[in-house]
mmCIF file of the N, C-alpha and C atoms, coordinates in Angstrom:
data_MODEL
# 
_entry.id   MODEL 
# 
loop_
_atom_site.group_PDB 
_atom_site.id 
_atom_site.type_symbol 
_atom_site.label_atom_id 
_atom_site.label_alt_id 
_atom_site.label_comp_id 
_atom_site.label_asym_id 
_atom_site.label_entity_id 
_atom_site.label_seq_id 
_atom_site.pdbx_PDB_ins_code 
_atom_site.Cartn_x 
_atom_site.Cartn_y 
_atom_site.Cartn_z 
_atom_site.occupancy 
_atom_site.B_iso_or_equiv 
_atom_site.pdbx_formal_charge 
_atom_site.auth_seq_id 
_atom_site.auth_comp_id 
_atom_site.auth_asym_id 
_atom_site.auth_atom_id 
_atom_site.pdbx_PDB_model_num 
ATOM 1   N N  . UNK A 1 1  ? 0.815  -1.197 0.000   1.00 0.00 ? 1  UNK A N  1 
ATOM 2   C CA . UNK A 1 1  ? 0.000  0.000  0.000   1.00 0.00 ? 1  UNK A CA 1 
ATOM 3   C C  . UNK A 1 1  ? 0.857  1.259  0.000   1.00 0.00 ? 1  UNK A C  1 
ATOM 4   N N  . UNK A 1 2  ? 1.912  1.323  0.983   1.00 0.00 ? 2  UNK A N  1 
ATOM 5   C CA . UNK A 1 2  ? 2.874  2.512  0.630   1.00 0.00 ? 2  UNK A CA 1 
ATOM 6   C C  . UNK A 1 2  ? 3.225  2.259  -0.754  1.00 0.00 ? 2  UNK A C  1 
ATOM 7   N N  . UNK A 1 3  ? 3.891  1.615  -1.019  1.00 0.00 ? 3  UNK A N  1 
ATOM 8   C CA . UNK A 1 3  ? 4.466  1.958  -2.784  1.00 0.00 ? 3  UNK A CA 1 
ATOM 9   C C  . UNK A 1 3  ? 2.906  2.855  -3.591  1.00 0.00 ? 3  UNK A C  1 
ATOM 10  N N  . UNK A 1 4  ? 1.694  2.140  -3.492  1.00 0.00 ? 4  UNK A N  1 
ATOM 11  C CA . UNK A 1 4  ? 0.851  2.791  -4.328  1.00 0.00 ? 4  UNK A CA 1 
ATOM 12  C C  . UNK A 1 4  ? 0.610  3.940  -4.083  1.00 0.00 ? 4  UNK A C  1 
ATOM 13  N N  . UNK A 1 5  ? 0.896  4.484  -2.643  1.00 0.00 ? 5  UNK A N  1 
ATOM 14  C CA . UNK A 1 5  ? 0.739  6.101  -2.449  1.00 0.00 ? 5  UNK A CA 1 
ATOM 15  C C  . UNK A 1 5  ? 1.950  6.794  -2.838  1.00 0.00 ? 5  UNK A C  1 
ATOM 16  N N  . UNK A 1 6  ? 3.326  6.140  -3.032  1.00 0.00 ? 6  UNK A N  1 
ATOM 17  C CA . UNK A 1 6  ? 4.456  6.811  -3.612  1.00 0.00 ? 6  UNK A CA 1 
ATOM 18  C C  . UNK A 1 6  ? 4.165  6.842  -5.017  1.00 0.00 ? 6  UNK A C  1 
ATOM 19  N N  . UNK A 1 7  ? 3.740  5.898  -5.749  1.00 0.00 ? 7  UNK A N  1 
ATOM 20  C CA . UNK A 1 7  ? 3.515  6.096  -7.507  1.00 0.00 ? 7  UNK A CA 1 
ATOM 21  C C  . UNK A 1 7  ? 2.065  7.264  -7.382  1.00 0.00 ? 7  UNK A C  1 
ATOM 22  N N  . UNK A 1 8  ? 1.546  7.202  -6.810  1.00 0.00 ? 8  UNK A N  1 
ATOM 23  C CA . UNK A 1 8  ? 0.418  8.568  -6.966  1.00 0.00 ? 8  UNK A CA 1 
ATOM 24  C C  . UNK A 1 8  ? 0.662  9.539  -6.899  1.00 0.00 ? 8  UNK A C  1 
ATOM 25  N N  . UNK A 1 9  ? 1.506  9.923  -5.593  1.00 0.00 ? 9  UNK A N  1 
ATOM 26  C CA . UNK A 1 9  ? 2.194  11.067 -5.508  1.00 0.00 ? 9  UNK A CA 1 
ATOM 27  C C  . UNK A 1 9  ? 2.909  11.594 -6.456  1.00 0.00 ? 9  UNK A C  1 
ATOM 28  N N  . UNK A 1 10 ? 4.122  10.836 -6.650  1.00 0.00 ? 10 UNK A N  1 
ATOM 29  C CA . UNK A 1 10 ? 5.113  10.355 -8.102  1.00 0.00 ? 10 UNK A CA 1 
ATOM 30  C C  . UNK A 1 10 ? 4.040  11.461 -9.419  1.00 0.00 ? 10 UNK A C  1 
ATOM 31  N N  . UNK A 1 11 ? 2.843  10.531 -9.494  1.00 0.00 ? 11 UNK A N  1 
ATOM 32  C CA . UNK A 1 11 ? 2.005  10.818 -11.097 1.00 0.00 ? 11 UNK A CA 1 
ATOM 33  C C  . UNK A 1 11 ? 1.640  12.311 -10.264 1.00 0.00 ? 11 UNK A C  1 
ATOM 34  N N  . UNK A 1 12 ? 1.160  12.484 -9.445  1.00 0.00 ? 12 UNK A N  1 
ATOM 35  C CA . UNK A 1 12 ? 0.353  13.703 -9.381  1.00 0.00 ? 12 UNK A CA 1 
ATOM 36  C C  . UNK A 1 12 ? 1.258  15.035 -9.346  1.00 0.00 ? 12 UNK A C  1 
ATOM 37  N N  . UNK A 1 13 ? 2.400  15.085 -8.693  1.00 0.00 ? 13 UNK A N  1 
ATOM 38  C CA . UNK A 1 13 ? 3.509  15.791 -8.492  1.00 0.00 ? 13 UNK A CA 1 
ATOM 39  C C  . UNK A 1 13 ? 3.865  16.197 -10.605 1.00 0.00 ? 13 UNK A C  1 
ATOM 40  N N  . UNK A 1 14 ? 4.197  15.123 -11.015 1.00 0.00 ? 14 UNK A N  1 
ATOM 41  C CA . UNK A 1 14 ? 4.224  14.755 -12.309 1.00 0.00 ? 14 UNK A CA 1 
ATOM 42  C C  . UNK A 1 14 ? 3.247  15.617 -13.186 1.00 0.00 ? 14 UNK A C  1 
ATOM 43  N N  . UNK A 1 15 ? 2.045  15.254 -12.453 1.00 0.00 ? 15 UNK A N  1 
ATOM 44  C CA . UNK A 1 15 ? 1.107  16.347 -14.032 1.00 0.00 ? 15 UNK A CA 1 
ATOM 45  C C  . UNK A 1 15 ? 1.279  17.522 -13.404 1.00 0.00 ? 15 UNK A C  1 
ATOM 46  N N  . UNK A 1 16 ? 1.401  17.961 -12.213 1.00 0.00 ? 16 UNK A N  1 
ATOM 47  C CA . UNK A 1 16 ? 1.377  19.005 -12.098 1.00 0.00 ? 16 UNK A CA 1 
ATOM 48  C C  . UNK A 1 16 ? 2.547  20.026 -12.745 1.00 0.00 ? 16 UNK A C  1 
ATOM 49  N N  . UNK A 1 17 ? 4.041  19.345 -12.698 1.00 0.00 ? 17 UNK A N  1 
ATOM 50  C CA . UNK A 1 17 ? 4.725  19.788 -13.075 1.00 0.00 ? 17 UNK A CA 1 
ATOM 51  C C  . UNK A 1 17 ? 4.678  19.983 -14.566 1.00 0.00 ? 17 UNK A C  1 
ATOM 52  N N  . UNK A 1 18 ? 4.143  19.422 -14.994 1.00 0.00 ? 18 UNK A N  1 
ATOM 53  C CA . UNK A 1 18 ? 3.841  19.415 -16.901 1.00 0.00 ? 18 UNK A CA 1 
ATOM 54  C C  . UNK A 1 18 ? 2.616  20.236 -16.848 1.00 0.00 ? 18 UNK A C  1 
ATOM 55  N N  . UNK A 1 19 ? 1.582  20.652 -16.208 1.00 0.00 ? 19 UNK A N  1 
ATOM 56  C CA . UNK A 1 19 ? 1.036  21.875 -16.323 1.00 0.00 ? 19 UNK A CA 1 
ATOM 57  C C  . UNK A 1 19 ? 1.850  23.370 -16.097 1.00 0.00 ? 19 UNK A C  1 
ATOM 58  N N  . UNK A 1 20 ? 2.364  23.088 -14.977 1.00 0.00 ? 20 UNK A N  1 
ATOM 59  C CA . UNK A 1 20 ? 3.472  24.513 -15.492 1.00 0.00 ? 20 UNK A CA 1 
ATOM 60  C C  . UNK A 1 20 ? 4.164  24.825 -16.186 1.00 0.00 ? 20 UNK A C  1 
ATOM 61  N N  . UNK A 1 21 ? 4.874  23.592 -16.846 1.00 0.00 ? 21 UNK A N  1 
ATOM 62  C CA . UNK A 1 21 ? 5.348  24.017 -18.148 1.00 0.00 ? 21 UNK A CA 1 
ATOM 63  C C  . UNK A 1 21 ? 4.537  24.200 -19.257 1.00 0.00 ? 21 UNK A C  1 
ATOM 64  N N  . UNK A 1 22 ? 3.476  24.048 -18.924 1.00 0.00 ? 22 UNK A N  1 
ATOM 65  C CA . UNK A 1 22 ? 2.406  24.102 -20.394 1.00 0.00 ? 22 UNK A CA 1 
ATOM 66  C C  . UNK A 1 22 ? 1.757  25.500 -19.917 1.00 0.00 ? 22 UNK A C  1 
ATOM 67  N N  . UNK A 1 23 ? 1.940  25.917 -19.329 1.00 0.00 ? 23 UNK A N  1 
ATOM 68  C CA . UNK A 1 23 ? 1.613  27.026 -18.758 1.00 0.00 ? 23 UNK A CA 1 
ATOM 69  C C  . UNK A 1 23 ? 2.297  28.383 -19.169 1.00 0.00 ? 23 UNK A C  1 
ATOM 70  N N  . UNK A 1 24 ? 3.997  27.905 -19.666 1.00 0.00 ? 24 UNK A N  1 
ATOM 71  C CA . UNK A 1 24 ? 5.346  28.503 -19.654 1.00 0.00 ? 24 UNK A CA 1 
ATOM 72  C C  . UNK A 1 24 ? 5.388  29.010 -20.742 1.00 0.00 ? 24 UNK A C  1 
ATOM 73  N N  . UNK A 1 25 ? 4.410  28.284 -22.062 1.00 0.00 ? 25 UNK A N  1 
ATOM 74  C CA . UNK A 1 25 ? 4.028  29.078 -23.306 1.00 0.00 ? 25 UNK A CA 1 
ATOM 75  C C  . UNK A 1 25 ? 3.472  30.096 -23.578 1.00 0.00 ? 25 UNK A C  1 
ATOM 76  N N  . UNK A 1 26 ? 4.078  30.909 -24.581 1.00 0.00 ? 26 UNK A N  1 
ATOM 77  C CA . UNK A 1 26 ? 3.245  32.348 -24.607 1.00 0.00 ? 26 UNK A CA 1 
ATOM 78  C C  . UNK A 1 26 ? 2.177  32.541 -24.974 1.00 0.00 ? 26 UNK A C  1 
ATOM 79  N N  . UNK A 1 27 ? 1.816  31.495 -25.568 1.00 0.00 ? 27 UNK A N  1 
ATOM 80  C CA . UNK A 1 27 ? 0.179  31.700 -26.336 1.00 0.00 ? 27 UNK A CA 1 
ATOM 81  C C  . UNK A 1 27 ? -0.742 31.018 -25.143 1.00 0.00 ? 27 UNK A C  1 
ATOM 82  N N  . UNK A 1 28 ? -0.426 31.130 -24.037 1.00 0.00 ? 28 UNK A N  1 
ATOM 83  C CA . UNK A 1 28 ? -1.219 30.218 -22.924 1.00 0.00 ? 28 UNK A CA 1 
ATOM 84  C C  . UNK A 1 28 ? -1.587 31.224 -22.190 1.00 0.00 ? 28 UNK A C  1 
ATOM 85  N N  . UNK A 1 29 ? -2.922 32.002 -22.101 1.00 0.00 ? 29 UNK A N  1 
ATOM 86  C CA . UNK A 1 29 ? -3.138 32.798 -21.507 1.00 0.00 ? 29 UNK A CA 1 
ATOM 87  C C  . UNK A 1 29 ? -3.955 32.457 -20.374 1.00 0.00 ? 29 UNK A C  1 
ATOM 88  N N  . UNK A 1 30 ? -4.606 31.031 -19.520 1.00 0.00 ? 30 UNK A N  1 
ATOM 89  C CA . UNK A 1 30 ? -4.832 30.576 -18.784 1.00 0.00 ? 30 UNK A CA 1 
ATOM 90  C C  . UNK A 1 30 ? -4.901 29.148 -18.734 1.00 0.00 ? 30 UNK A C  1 
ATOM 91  N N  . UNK A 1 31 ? -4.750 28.741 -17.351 1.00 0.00 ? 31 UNK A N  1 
ATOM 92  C CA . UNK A 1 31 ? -5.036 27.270 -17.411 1.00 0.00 ? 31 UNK A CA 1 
ATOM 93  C C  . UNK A 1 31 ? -6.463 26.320 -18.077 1.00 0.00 ? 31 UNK A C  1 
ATOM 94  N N  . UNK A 1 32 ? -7.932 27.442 -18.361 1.00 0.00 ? 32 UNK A N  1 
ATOM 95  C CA . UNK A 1 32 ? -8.392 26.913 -18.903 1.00 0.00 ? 32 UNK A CA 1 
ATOM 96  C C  . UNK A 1 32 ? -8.395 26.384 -20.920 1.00 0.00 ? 32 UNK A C  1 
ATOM 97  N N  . UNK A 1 33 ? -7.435 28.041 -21.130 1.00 0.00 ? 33 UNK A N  1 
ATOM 98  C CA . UNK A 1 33 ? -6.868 27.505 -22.607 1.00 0.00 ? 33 UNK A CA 1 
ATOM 99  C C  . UNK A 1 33 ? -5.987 26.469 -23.030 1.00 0.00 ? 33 UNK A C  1 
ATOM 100 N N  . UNK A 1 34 ? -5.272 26.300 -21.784 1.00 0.00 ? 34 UNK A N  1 
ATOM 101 C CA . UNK A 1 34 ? -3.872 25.238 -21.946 1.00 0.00 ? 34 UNK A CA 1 
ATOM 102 C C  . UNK A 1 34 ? -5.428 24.335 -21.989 1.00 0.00 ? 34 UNK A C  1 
ATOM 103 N N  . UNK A 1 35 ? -6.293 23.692 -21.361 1.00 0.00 ? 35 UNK A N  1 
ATOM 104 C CA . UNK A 1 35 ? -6.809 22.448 -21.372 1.00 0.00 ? 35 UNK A CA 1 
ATOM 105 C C  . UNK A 1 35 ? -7.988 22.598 -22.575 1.00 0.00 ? 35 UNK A C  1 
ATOM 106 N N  . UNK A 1 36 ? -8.296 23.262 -23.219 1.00 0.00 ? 36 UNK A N  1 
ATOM 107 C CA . UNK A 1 36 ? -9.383 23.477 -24.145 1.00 0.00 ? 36 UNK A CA 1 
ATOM 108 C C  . UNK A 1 36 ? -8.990 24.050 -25.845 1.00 0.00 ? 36 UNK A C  1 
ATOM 109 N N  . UNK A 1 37 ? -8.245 24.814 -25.879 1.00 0.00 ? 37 UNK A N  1 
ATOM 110 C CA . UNK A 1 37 ? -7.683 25.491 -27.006 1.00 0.00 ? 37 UNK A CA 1 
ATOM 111 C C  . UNK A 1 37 ? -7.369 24.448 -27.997 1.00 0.00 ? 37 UNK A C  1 
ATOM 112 N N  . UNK A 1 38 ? -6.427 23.353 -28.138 1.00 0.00 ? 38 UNK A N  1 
ATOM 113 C CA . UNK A 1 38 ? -5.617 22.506 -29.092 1.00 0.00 ? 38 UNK A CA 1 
ATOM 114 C C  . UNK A 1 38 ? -5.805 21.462 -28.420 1.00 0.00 ? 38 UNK A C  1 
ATOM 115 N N  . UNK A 1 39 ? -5.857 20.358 -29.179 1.00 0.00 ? 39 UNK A N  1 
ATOM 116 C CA . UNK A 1 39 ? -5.627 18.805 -28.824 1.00 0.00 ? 39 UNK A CA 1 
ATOM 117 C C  . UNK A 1 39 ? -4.550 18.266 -28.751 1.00 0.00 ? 39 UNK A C  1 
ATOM 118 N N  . UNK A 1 40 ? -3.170 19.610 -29.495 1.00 0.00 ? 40 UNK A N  1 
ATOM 119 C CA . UNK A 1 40 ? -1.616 18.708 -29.277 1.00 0.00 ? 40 UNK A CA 1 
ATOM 120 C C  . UNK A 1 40 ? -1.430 19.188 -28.003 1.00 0.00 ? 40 UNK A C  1 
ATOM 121 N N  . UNK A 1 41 ? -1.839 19.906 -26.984 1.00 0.00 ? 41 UNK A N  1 
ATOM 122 C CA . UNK A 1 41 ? -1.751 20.714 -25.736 1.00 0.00 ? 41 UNK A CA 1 
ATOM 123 C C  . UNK A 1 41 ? -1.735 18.955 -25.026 1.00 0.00 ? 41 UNK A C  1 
ATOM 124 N N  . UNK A 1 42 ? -2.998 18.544 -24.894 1.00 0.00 ? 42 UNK A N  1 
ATOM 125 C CA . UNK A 1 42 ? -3.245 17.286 -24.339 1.00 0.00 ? 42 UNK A CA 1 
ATOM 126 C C  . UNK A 1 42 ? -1.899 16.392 -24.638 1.00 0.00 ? 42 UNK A C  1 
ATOM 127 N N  . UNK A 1 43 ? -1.946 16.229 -25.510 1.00 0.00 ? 43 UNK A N  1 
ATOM 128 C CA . UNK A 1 43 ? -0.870 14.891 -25.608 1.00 0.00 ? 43 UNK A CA 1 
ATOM 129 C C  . UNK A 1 43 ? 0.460  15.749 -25.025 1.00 0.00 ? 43 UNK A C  1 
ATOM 130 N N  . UNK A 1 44 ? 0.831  17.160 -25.516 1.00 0.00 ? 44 UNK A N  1 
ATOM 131 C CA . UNK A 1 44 ? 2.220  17.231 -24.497 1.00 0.00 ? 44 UNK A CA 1 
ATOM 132 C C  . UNK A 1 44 ? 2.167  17.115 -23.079 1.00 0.00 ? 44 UNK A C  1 
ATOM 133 N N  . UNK A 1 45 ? 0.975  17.629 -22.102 1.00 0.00 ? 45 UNK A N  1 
ATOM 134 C CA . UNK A 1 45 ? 0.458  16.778 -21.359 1.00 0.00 ? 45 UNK A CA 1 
ATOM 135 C C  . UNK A 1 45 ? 0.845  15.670 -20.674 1.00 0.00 ? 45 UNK A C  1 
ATOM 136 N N  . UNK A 1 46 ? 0.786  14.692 -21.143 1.00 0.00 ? 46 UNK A N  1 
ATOM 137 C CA . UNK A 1 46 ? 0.598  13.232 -21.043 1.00 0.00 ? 46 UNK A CA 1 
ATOM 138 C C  . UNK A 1 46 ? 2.440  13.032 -21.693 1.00 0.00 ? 46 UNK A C  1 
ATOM 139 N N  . UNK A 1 47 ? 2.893  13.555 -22.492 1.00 0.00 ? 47 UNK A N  1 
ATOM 140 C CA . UNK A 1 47 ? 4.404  12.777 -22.638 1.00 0.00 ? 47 UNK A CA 1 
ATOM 141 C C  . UNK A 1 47 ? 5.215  13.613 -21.267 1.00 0.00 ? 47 UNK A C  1 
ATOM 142 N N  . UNK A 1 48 ? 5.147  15.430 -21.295 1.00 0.00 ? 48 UNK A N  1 
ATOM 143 C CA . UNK A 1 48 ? 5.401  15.760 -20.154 1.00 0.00 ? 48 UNK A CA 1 
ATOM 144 C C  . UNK A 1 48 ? 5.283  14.825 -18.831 1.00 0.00 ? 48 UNK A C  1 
ATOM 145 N N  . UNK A 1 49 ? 3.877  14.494 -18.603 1.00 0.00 ? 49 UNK A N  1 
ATOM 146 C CA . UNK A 1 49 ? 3.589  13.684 -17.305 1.00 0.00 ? 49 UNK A CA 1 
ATOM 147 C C  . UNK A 1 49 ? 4.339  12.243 -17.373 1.00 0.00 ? 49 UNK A C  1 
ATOM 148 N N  . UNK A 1 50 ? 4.888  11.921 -18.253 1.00 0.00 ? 50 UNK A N  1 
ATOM 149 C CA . UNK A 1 50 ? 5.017  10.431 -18.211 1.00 0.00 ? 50 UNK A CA 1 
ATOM 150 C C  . UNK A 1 50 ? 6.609  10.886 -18.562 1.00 0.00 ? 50 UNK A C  1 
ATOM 151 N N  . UNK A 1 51 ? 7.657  11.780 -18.918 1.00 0.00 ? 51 UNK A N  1 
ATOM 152 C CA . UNK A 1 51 ? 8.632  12.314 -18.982 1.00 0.00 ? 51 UNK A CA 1 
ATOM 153 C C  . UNK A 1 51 ? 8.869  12.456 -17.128 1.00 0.00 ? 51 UNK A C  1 
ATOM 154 N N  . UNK A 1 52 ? 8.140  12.968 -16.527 1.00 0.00 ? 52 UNK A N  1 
ATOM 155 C CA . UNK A 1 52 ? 8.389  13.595 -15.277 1.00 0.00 ? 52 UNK A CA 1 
ATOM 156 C C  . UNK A 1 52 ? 7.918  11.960 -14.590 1.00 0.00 ? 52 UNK A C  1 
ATOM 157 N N  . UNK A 1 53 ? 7.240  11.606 -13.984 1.00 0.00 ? 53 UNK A N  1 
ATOM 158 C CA . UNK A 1 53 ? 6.907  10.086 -13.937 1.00 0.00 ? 53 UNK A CA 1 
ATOM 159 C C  . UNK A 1 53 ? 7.980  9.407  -14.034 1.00 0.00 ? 53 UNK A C  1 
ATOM 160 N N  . UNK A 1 54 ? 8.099  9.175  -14.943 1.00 0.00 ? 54 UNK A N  1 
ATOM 161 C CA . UNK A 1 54 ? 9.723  8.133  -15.618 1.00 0.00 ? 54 UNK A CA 1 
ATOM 162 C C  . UNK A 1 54 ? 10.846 8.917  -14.210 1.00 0.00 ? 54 UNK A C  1 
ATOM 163 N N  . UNK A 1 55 ? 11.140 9.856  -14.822 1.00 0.00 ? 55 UNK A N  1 
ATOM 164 C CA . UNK A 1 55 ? 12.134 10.671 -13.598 1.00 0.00 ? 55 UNK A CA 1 
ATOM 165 C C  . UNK A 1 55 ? 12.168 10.320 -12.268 1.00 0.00 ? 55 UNK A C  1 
ATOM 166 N N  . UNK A 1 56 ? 10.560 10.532 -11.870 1.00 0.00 ? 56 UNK A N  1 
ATOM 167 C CA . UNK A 1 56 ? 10.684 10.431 -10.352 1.00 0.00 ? 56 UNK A CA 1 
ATOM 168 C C  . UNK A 1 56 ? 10.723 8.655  -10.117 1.00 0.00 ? 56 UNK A C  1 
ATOM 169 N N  . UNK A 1 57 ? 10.531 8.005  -10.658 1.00 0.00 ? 57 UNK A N  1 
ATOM 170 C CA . UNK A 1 57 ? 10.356 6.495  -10.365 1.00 0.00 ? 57 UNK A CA 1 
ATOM 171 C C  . UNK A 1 57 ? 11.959 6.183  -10.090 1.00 0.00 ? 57 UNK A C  1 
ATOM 172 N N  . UNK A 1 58 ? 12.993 6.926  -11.223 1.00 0.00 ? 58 UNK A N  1 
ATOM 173 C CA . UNK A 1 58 ? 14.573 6.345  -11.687 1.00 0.00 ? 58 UNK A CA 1 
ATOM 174 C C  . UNK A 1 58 ? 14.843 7.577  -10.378 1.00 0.00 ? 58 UNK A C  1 
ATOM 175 N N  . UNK A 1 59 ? 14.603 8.476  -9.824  1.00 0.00 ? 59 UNK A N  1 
ATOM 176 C CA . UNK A 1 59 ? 15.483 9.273  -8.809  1.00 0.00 ? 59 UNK A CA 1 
ATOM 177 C C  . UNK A 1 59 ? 14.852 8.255  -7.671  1.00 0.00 ? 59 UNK A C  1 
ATOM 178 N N  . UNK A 1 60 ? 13.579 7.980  -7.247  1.00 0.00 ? 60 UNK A N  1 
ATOM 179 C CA . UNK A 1 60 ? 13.350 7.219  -5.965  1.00 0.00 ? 60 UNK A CA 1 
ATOM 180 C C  . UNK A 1 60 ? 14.154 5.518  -6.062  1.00 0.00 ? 60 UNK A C  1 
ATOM 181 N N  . UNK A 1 61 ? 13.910 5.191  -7.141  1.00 0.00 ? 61 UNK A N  1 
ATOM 182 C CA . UNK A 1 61 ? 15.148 3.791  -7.166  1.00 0.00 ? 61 UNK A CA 1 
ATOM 183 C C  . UNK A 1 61 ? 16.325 3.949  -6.797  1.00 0.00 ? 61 UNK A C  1 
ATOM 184 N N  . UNK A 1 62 ? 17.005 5.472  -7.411  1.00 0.00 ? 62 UNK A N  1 
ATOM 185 C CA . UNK A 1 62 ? 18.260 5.907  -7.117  1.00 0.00 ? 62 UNK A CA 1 
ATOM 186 C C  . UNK A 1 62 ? 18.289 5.907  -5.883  1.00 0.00 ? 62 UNK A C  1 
ATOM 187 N N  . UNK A 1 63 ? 17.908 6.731  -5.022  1.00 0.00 ? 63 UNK A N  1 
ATOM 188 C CA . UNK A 1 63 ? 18.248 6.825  -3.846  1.00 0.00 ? 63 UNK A CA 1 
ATOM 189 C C  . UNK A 1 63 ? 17.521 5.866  -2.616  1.00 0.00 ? 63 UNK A C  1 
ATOM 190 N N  . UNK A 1 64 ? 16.548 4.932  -3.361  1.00 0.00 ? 64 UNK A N  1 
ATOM 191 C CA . UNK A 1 64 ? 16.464 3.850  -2.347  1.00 0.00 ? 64 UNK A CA 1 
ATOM 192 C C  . UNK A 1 64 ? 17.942 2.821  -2.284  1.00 0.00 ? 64 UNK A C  1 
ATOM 193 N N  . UNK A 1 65 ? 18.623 3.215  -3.459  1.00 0.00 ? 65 UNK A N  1 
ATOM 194 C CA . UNK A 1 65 ? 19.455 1.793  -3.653  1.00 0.00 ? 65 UNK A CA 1 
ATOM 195 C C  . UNK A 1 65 ? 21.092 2.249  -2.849  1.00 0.00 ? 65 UNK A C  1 
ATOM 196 N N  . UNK A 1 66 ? 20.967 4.034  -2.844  1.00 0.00 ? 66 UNK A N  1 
ATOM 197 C CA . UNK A 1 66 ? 21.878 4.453  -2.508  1.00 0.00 ? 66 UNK A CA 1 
ATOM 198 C C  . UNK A 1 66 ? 22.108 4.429  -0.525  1.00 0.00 ? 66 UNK A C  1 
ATOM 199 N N  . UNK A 1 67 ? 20.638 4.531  -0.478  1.00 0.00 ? 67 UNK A N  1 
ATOM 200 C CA . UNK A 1 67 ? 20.456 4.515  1.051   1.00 0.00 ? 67 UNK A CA 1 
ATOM 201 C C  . UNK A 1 67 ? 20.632 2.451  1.478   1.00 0.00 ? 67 UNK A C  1 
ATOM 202 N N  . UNK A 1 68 ? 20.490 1.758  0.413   1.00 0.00 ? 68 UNK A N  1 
ATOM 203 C CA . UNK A 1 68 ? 20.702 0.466  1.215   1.00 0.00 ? 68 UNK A CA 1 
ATOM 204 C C  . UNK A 1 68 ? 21.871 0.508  1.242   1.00 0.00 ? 68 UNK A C  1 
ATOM 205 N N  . UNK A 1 69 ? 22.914 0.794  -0.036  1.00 0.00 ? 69 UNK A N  1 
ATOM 206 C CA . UNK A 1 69 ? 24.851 0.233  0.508   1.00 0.00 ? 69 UNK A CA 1 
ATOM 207 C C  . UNK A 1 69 ? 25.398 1.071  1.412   1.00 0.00 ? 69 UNK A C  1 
ATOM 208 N N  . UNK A 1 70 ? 24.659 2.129  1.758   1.00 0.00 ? 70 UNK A N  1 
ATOM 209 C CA . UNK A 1 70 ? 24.787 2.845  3.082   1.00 0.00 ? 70 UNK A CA 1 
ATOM 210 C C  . UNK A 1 70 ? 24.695 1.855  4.057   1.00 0.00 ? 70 UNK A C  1 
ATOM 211 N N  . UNK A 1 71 ? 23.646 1.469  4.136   1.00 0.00 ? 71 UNK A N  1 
ATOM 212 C CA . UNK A 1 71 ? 23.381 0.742  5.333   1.00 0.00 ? 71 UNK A CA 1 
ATOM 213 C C  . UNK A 1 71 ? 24.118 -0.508 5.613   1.00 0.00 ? 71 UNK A C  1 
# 
C-alpha cells in the first residue's frame, strides 16, 4: 500500500509539473486555454507527465538503492 501512495504522488507531483510548463508558453493565456484550445496541448500533457513520472520512479530507485549500501 505505501508503494501505491508513492507512484500517486510520483504521477500527481508529475502532471502538475507538466502543467506549469504548459503554462510557460506564450500563447497560454490561462489554465483553462492550456486544457481546451488545441488537442496537441493534451498529448504534451501526457508525454510531459510520463517524462516527469519516468524521472521520479529512476530518482526514488536511485536513492532507495543508494540509502541500502549505506546501510
Amino acid at each position: 500500500m505505501n508503494r501505491q501512495k508513492e507512484l500517486l504522488s510520483i504521477l500527481l507531483v508529475s502532471f502538475l509539473a507538466s502543467i506549469m510548463l504548459g503554462m510557460l508558453d506564450y500563447e497560454t493565456e490561462s489554465l483553462v486555454h492550456l486544457l481546451t484550445s488545441d488537442p496537441g496541448n493534451w498529448i504534451a500533457l501526457l508525454l510531459y507527465t510520463g517524462a516527469f513520472t519516468l524521472l521520479g520512479i529512476m530518482l526514488l530507485g536511485f536513492f532507495r538503492g543508494i540509502r541500502s549500501l549505506v546501510r
